[in-house]
GUBA-329486 format. One record per residue: x, y, z of N, C-alpha, C in turn; residue in one letter. Coordinates in pm, whole numbers, padded with zeros to 5 digits, always signed. Layout:
BEGIN
XYZXYZXYZA
...
This chain:
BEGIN
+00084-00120+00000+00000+00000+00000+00088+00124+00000X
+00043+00259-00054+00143+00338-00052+00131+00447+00029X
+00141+00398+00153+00210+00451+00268+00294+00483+00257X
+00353+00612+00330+00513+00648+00335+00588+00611+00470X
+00588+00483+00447+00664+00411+00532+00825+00407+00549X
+00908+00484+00408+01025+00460+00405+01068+00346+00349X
+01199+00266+00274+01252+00213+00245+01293+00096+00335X
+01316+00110+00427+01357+00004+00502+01266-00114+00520X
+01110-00061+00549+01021-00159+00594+00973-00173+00448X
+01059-00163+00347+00979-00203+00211+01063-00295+00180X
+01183-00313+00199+01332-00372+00240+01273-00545+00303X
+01259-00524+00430+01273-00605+00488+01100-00702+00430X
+01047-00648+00452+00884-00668+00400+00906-00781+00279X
+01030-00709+00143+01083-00800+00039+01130-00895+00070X
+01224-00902+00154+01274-00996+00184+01216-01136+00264X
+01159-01091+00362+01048-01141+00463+00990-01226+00286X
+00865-01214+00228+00829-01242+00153+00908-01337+00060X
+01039-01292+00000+01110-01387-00074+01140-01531+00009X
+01220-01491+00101+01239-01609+00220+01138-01715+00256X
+01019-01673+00297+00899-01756+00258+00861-01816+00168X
+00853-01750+00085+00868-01811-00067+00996-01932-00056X
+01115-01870-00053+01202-02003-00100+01204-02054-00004X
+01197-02094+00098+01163-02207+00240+01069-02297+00170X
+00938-02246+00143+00855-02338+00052+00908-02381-00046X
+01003-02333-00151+00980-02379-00242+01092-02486-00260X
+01227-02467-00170+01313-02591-00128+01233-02716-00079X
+01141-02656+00040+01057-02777+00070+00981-02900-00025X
+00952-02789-00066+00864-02896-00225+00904-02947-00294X
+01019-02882-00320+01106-02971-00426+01199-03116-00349X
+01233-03083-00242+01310-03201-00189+01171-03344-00155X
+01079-03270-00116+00932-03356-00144+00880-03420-00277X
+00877-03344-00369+00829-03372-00488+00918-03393-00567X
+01065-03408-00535+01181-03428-00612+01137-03350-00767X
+01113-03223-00749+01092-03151-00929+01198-03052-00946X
+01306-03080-00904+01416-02984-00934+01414-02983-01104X
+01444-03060-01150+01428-03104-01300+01286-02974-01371X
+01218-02979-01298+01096-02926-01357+01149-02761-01299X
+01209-02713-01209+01242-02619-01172+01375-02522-01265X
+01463-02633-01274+01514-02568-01398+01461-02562-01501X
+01387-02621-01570+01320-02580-01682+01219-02459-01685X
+01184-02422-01578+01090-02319-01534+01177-02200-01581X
+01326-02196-01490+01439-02091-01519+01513-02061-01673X
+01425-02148-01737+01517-02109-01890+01373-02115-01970X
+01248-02046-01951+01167-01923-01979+01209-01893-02016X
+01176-01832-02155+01192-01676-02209+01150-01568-02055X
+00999-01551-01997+01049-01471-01887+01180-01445-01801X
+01204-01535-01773+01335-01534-01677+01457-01512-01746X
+01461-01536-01890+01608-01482-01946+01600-01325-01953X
+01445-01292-02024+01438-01135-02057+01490-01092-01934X
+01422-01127-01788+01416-01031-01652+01656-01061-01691X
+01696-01172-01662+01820-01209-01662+01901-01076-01741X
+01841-01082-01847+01902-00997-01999+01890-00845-01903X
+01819-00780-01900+01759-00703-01829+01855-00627-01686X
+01837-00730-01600+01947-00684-01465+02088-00675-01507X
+02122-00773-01623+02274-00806-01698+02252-00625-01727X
+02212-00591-01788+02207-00436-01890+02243-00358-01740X
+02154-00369-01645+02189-00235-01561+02325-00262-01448X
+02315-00403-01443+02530-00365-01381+02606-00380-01474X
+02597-00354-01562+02689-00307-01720+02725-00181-01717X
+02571-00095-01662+02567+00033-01693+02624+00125-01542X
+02651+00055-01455+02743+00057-01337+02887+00144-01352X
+02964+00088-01389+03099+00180-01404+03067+00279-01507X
+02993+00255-01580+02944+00416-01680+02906+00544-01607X
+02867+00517-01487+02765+00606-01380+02869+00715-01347X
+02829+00829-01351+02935+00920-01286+02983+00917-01114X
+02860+00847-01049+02869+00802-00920+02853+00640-00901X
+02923+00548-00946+02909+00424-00929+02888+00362-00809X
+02934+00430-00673+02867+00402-00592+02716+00409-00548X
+02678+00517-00596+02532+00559-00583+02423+00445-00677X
+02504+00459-00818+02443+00353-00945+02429+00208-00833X
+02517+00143-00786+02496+00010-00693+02423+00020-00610X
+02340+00150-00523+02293+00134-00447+02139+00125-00465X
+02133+00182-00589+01994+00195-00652+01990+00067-00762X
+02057+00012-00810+02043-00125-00878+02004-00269-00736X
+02075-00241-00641+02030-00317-00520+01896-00358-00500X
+01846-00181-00433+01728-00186-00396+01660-00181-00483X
+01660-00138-00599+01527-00176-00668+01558-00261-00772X
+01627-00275-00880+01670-00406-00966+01685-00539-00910X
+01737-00548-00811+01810-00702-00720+01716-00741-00631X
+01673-00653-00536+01547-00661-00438+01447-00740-00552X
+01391-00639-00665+01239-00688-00670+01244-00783-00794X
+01350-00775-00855+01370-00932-00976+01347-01059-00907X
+01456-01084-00764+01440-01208-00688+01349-01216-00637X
+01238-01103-00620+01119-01133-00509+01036-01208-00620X
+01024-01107-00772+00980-01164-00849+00958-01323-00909X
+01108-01367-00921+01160-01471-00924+01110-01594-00850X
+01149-01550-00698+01133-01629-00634+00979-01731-00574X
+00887-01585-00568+00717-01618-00568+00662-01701-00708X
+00734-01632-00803+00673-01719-00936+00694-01873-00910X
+00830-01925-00921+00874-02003-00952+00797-02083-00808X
+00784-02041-00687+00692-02116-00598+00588-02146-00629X
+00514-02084-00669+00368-02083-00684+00364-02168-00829X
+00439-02172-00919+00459-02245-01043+00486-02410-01000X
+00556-02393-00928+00615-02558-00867+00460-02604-00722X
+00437-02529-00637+00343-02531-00565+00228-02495-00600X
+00146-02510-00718+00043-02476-00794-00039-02527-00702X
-00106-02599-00624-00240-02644-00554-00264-02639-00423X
-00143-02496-00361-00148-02412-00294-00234-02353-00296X
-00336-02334-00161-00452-02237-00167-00404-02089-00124X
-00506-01965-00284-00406-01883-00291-00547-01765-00273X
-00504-01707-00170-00649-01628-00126-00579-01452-00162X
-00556-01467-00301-00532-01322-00376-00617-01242-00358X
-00773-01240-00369-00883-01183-00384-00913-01094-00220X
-00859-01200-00098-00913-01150+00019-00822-01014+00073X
-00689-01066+00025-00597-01007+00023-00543-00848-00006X
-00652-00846-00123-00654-00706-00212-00794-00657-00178X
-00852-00715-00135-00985-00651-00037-00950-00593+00049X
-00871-00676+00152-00813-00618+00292-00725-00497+00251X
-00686-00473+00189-00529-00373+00149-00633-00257+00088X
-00736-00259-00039-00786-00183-00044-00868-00096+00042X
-00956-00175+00179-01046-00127+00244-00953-00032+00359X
-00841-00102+00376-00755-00047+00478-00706+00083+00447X
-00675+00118+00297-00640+00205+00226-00757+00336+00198X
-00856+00270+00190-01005+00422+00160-01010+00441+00281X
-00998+00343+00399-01074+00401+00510-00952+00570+00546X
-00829+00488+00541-00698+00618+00600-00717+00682+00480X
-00711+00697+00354-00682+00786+00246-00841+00925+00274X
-00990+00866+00233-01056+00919+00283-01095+00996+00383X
-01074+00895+00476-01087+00955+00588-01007+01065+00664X
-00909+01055+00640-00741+01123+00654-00812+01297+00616X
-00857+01262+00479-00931+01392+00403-01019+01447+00448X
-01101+01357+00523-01237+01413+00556-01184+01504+00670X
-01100+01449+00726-01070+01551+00895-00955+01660+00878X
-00910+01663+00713-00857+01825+00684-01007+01886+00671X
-01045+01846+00585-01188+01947+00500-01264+02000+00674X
-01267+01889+00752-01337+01933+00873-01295+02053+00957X
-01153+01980+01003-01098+02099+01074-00896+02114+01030X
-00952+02208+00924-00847+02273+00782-00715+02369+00923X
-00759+02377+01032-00640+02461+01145-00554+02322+01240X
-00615+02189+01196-00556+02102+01266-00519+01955+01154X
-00447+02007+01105-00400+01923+00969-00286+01803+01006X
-00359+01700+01033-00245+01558+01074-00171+01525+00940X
-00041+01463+00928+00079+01439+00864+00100+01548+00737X
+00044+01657+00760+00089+01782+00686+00237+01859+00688X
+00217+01813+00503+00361+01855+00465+00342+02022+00478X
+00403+02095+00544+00377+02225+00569+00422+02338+00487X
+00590+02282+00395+00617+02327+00288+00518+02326+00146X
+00462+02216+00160+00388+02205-00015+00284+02249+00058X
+00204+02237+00173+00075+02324+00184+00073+02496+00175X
+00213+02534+00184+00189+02666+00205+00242+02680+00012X
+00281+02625-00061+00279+02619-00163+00176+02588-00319X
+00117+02485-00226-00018+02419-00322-00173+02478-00234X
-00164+02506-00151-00296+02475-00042-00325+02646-00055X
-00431+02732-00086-00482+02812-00069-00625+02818+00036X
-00724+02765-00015-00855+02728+00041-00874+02553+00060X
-01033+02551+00079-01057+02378+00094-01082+02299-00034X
-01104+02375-00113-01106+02301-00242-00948+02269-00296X
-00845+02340-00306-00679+02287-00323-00655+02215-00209X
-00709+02211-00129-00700+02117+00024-00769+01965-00065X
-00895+01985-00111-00945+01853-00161-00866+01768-00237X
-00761+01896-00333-00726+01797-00482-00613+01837-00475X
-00542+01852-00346-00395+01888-00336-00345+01739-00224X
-00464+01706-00144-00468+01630-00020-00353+01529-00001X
-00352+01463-00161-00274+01341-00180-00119+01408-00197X
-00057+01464-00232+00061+01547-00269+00132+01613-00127X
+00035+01662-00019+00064+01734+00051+00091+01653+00215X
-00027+01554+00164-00047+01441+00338+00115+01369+00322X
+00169+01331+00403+00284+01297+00413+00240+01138+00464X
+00186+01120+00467+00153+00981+00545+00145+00880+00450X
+00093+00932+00311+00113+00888+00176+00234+00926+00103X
+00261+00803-00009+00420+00773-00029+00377+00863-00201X
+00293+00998-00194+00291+01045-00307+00176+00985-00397X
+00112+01118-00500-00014+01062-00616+00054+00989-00710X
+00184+00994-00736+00211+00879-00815+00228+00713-00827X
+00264+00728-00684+00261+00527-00617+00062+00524-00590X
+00023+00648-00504-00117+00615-00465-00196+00598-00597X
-00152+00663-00738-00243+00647-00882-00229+00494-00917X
-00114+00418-00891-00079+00339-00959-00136+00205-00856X
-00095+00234-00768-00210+00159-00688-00330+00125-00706X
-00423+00259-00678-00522+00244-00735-00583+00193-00845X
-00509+00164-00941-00539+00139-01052-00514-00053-01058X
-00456-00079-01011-00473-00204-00929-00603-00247-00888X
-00628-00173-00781-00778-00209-00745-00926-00169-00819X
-00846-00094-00909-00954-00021-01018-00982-00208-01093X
-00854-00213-01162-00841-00294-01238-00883-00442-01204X
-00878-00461-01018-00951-00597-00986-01112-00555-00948X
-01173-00449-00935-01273-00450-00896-01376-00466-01018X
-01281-00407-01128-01340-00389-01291-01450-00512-01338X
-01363-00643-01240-01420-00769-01320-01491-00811-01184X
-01635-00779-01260-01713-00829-01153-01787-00965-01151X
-01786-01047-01066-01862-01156-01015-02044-01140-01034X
-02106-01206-01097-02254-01224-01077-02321-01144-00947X
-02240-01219-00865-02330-01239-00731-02307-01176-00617X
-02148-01034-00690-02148-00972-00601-02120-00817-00687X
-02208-00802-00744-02223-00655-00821-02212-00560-00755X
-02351-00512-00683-02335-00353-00558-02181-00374-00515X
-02139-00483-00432-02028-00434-00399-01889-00423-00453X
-01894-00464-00556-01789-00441-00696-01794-00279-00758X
-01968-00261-00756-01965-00106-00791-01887-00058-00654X
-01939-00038-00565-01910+00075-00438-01786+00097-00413X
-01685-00058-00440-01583-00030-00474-01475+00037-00586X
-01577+00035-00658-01494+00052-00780-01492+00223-00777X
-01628+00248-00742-01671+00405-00725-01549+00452-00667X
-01537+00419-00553-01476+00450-00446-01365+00497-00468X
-01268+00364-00535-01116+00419-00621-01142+00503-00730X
-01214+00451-00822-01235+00608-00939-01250+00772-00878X
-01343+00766-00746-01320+00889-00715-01217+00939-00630X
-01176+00806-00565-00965+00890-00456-00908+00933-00614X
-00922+00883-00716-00851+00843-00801-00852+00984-00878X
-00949+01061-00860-01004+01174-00927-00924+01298-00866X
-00934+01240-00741-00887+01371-00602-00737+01359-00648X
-00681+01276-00699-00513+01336-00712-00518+01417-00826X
-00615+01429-00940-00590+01474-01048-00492+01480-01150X
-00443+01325-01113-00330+01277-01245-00414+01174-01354X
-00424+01319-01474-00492+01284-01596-00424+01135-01643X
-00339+01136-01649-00274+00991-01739-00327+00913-01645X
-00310+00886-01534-00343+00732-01495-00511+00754-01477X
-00616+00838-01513-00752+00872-01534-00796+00788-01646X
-00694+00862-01764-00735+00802-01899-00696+00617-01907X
-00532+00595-01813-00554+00447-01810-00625+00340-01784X
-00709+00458-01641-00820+00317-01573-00901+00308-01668X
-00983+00432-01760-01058+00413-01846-01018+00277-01930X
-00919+00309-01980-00839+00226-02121-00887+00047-02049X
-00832+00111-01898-00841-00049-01830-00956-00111-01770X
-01090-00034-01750-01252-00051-01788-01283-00102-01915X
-01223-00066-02026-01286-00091-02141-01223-00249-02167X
-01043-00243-02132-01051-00352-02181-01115-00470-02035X
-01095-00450-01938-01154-00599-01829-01351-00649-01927X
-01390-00513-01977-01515-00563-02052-01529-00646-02121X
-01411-00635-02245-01366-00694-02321-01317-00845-02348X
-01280-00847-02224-01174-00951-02194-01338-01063-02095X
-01369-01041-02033-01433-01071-01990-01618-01079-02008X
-01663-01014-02077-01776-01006-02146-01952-01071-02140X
-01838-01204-02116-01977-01319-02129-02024-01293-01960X
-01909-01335-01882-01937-01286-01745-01956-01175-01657X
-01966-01075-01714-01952-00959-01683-02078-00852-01707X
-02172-00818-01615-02275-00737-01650-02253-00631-01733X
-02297-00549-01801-02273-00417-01855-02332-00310-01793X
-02424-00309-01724-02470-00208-01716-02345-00112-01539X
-02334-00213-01498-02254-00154-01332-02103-00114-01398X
-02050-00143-01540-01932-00086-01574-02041+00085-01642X
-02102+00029-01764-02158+00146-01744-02177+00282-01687X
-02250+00254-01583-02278+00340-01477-02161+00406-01406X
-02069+00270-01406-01944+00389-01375-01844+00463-01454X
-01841+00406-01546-01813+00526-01652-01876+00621-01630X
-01998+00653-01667-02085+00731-01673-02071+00838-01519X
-02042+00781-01451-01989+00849-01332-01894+00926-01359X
-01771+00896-01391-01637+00904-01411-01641+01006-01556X
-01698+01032-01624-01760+01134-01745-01848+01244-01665X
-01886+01222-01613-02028+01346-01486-01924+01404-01395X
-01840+01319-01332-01725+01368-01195-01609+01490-01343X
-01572+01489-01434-01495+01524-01515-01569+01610-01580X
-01706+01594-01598-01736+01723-01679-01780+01876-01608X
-01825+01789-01467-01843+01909-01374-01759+02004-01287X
-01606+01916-01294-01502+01994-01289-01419+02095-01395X
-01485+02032-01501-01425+02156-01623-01527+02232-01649X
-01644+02217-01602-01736+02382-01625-01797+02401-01523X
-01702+02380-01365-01730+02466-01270-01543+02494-01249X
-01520+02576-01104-01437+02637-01145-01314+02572-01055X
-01329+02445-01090-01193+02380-01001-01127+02346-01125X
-01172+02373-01245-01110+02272-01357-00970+02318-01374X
-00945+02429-01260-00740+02444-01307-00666+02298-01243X
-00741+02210-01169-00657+02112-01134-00623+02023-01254X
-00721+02060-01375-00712+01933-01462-00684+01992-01568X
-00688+02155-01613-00637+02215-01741-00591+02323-01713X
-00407+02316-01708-00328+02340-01665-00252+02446-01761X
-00261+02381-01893-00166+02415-02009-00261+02533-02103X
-00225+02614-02157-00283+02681-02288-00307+02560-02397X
-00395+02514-02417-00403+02468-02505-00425+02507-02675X
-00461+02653-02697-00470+02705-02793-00337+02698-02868X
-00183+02734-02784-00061+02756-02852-00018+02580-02833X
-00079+02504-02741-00011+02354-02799-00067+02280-02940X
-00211+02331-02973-00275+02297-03091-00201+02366-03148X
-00153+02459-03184-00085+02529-03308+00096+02503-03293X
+00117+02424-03228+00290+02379-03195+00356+02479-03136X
+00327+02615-03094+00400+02686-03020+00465+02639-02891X
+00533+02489-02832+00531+02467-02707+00622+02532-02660X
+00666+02590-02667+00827+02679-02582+00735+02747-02497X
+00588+02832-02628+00564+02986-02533+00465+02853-02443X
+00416+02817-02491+00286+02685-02404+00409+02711-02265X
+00459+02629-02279+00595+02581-02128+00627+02709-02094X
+00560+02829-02120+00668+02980-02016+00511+02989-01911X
+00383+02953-02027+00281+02993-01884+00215+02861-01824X
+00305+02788-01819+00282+02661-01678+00219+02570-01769X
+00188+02441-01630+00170+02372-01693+00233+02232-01746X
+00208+02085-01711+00307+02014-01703+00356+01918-01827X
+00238+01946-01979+00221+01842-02109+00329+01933-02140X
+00325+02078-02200+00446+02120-02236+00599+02094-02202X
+00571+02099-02088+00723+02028-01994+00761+01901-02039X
+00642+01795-02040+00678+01713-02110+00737+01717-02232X
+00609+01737-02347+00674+01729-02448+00802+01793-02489X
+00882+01891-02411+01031+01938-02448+01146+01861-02353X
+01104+01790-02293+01182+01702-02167+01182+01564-02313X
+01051+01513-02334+01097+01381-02386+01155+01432-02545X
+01156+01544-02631+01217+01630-02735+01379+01608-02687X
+01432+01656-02581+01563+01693-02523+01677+01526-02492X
+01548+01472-02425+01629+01295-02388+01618+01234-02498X
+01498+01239-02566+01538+01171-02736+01681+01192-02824X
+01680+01324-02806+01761+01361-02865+01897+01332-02834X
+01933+01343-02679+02037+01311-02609+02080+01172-02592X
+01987+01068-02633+02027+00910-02658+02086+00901-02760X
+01986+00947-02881+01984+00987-03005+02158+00967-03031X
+02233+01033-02953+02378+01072-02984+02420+00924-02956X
+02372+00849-02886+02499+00736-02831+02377+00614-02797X
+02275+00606-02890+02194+00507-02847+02202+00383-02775X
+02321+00298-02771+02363+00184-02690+02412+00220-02546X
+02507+00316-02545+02605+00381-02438+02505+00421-02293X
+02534+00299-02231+02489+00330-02070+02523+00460-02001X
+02487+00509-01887+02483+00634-01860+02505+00611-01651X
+02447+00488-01629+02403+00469-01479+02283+00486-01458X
+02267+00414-01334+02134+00433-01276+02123+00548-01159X
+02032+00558-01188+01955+00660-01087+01925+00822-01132X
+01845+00933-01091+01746+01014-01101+01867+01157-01085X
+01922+01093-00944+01996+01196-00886+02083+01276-00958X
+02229+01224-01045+02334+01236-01082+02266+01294-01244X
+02164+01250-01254+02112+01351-01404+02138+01513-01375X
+02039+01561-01249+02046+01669-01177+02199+01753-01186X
+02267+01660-01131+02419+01717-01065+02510+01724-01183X
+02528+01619-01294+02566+01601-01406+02570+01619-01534X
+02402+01673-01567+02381+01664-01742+02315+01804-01698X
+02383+01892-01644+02268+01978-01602+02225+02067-01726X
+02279+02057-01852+02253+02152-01982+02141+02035-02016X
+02154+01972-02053+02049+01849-02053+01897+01929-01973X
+01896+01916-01809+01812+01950-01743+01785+02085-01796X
+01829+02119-01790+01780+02355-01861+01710+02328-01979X
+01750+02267-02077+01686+02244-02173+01577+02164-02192X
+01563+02066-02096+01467+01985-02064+01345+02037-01982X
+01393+02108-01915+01309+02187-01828+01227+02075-01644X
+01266+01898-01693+01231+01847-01583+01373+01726-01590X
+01395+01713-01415+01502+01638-01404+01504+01515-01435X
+01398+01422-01511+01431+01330-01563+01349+01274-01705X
+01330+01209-01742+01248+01173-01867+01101+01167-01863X
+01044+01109-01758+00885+01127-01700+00871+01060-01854X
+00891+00967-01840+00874+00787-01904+00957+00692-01867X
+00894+00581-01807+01000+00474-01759+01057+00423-01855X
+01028+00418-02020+01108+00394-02137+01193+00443-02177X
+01196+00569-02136+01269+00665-02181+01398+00660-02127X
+01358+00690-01973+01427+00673-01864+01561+00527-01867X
+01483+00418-01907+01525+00326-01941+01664+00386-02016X
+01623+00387-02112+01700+00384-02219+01850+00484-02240X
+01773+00600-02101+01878+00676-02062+01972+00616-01974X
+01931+00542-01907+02019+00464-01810+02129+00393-01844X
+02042+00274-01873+02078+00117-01970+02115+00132-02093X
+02117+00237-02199+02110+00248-02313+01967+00151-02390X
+01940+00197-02495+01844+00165-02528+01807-00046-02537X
+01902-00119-02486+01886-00217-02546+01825-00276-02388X
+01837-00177-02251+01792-00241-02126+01653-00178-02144X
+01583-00039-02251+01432-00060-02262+01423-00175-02330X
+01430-00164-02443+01413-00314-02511+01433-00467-02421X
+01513-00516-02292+01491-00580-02213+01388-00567-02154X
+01328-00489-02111+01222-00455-02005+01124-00479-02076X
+01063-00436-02224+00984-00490-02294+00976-00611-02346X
+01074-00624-02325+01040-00800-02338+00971-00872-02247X
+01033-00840-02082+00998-00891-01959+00816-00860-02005X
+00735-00718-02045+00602-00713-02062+00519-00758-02145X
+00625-00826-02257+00558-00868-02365+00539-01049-02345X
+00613-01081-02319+00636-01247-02213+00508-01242-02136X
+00499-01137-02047+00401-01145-01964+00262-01161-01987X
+00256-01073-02114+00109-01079-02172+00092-01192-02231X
+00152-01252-02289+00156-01359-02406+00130-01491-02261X
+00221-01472-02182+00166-01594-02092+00054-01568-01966X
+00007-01451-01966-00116-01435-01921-00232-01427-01983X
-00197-01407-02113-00305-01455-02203-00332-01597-02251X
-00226-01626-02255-00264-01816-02273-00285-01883-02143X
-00269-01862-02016-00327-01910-01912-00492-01910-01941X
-00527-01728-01948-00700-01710-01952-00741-01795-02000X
-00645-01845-02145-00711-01958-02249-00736-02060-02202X
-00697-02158-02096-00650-02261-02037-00714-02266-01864X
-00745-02166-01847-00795-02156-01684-00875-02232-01654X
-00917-02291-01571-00997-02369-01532-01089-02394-01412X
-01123-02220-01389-01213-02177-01303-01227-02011-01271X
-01338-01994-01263-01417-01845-01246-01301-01772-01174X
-01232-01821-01017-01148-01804-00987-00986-01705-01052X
-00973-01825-01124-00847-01815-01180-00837-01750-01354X
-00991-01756-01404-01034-01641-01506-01039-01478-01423X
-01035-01447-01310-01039-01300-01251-00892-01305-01285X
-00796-01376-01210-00695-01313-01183-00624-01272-01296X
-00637-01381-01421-00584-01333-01521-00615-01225-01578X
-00760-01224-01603-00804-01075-01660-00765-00978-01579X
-00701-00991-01430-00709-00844-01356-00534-00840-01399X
-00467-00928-01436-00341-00919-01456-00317-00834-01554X
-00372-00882-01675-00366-00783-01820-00408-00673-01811X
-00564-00662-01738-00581-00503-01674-00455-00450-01662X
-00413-00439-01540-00312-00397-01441-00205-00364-01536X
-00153-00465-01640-00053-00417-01716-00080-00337-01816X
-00201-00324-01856-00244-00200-01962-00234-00040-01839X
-00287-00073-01718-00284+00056-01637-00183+00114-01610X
-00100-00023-01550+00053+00050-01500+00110+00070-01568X
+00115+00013-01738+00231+00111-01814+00198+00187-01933X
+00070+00201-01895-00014+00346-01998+00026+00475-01875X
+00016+00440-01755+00082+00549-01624+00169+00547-01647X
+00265+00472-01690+00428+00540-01704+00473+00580-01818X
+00386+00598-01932+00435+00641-02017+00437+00797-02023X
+00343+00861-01892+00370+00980-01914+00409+01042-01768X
+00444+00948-01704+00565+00959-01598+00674+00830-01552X
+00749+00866-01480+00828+00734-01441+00801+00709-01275X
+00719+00611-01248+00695+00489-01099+00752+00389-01080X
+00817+00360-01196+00893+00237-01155+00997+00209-01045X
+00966+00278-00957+01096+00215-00871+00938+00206-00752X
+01052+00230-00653+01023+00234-00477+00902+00158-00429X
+00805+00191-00402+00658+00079-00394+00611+00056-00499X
+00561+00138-00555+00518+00072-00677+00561+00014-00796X
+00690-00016-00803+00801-00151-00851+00770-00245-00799X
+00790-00240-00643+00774-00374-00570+00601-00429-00594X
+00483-00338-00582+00339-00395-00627+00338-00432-00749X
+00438-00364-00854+00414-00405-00997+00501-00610-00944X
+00598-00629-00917+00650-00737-00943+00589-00864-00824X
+00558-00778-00733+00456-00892-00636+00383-00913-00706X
+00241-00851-00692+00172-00902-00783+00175-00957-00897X
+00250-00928-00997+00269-00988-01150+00353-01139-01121X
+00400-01140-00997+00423-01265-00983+00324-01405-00896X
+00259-01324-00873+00153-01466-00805+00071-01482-00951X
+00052-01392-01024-00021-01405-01177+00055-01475-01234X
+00204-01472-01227+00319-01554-01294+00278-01653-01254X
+00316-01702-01163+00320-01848-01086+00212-01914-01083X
+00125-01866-01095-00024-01952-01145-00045-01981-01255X
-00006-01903-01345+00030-01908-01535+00084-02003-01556X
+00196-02039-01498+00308-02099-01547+00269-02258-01475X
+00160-02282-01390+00129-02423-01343+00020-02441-01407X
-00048-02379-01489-00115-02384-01616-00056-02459-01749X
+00020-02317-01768+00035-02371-01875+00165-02474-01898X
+00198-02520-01793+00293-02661-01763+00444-02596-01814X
+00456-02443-01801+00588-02430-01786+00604-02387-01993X
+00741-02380-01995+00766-02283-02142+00724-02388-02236X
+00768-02518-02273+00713-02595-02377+00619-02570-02403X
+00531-02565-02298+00383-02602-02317+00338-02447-02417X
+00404-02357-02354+00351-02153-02397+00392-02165-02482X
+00513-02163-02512+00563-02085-02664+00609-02188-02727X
């Protein structure tokens, strides 16, 4: 959940988790003698891409202008969440008839999450002179009245790990609530409501337009089982919540930019009167260009040393990093560790889509469809920022790995997929 808990207890939490994982999964195998079946699991196309992948970013290690710093951030987030990845799949792949209570799981995490996120809100809006885990710098910066209090809330509460882990989250639970069960509709809507509208209060358009993208497709994907009218309705919500903010007068949270001089390509003057698409579009103009020169040639990891280092880069860019995890990629790793990473998503779909094909219960038809959701959400959100690291790295690879590991005892491992 994206609490701002800090690193450490996200640390140990990984680990805790992997360890469990491989305790079981030694167990089983010295039981079920399937070591045999375990290496074959490891020479996946998944597991070479993720392999290919981590290979690219300690390559790109001594390239780093701070190589110490580059190791410390390949650690925690490359090394940490590949093996967590790794390690849950390949359990749950070998321990397939493990009872796997995903569903209760992401109930509990979500409900735990509206009650503090909401509620947290409700008792600024109440009493706005006694503001609990208030960042006091960005409130006296973002916070004027109670309405920038409403749609500033997430940015400013410190208790939350930021609208960019809390969007991407959400979109998670957007994306499992999407596929609803027969027999439990009302409360599939109330939930779903629920995240579409926290989801509204951060006012990050891209991951808005993803849940959409990721409503339309769980419909899709799911169809025969799936009512129409309770997706419906919430669309239809989610179109009413959006239109009444652009013709009443909060709509500066959501139209930011001149749009008159971005329709006509003026973005320089667009980017002098605010506004964050312009920024973009001359940030990803500037890093294109700057790969452009040395397309293979690693650079290091991490956010920081762009700042301290390429700083003609940054002036011209106008934001300190690419605000695309592809991009970003490619600035790092050189372009061939994006191209790794897309592989790792393209593997994923291809074997979460041939599981759906193959599933063999109502059950295990959700998870898949909420899997492909999830990966249309989380990386339609990063294409017009970069989340990939810190919590929401680690939710992207937890989760995508209990979806792994159920896939893969499906579909009896790589012979059987590709």
């Amino acid at each position: 959940m994206p609490f701002g808990i800090g690193p450490t207890a996200r640390y140990v939490l990984s680990f805790l988790v992997a360890l469990f994982s491989a305790l079981l999964l030694k167990r089983h195998c010295a039981c079920a003698g399937e070591t045999t079946k375990l290496k074959s699991l490891l020479l996946h196309p998944l597991f070479i891409a993720l392999l290919l992948w981590n290979l690219f970013a300690i390559v790109s290690i001594p390239f780093s202008p701070e190589p110490g710093y580059s190791t410390r951030v390949y650690l925690s987030e490359f090394f940490i969440n590949s093996s967590l990845f790794v390690i849950v799949s390949l359990c749950l792949a070998t321990t397939g008839d493990c009872p796997l209570r995903w569903e209760k799981v992401l109930i509990f995490a979500n409900s735990i999450f509206l009650i503090c996120y909401l509620g947290m809100m409700l008792t600024w809006l109440l009493f706005p002179k006694n503001l609990f885990f208030a960042d006091q710098e960005l409130i006296k910066r973002f916070v004027s009245d109670r309405m920038d209090m409403f749609f500033e809330f997430g940015r400013t509460c410190s208790l939350f790990h930021g609208i960019h882990h809390t969007s991407l989250f959400l979109g998670l639970m957007i994306a499992f609530w999407s596929v609803f069960p027969v027999k439990k509709v009302i409360l599939n809507l109330l939930f779903l409501t629920a995240n579409l509208f926290t989801l509204f209060t951060t006012t990050r358009r891209g991951a808005i337009i993803a849940c959409l993208l990721g409503l339309l497709l769980s419909y899709k994907l799911s169809a025969r089982k799936t009512p129409t009218v309770p997706i419906a309705i919430s669309l239809f919500i989610v179109v009413a919540i959006l239109g009444t903010a652009l013709c009443s007068g909060i709509g500066k949270h959501f139209v930011r930019e001149d749009w008159r001089l971005i329709s006509k390509g003026k973005i320089d003057e667009a980017r002098q009167l605010g506004g964050s698409i312009p920024l973009r579009i001359t940030t990803y103009r500037e890093f294109v260009k700057e790969i452009a020169k040395h397309p293979f040639l690693p650079r290091g990891l991490g956010k920081k040393f762009i700042k301290e280092h390429w700083q003609q880069l940054v002036q011209k860019a106008g934001l300190q990093h690419g605000h695309n995890t592809f991009l970003n990629q490619a600035f790092y790793l050189g372009i061939q560790g994006a191209l790794a990473l897309m592989a790792v998503i393209i593997v994923q779909w291809r074997l979460f889509w041939a599981a759906l094909k193959r599933q063999k219960g109502a059950r295990e038809e959700k998870l898949f469809v909420v899997a492909l959701v999830f990966l249309i959400i989380y990386w339609t959100i990063n294409m017009f920022t970069d989340a990939f690291r810190h919590d929401s790295a680690s939710l992207y690879w937890f989760f995508t790995a209990v979806a792994t590991g159920r896939a893969l005892w499906i579909t009896k491992g790589a012979k059987q997929t590709f």
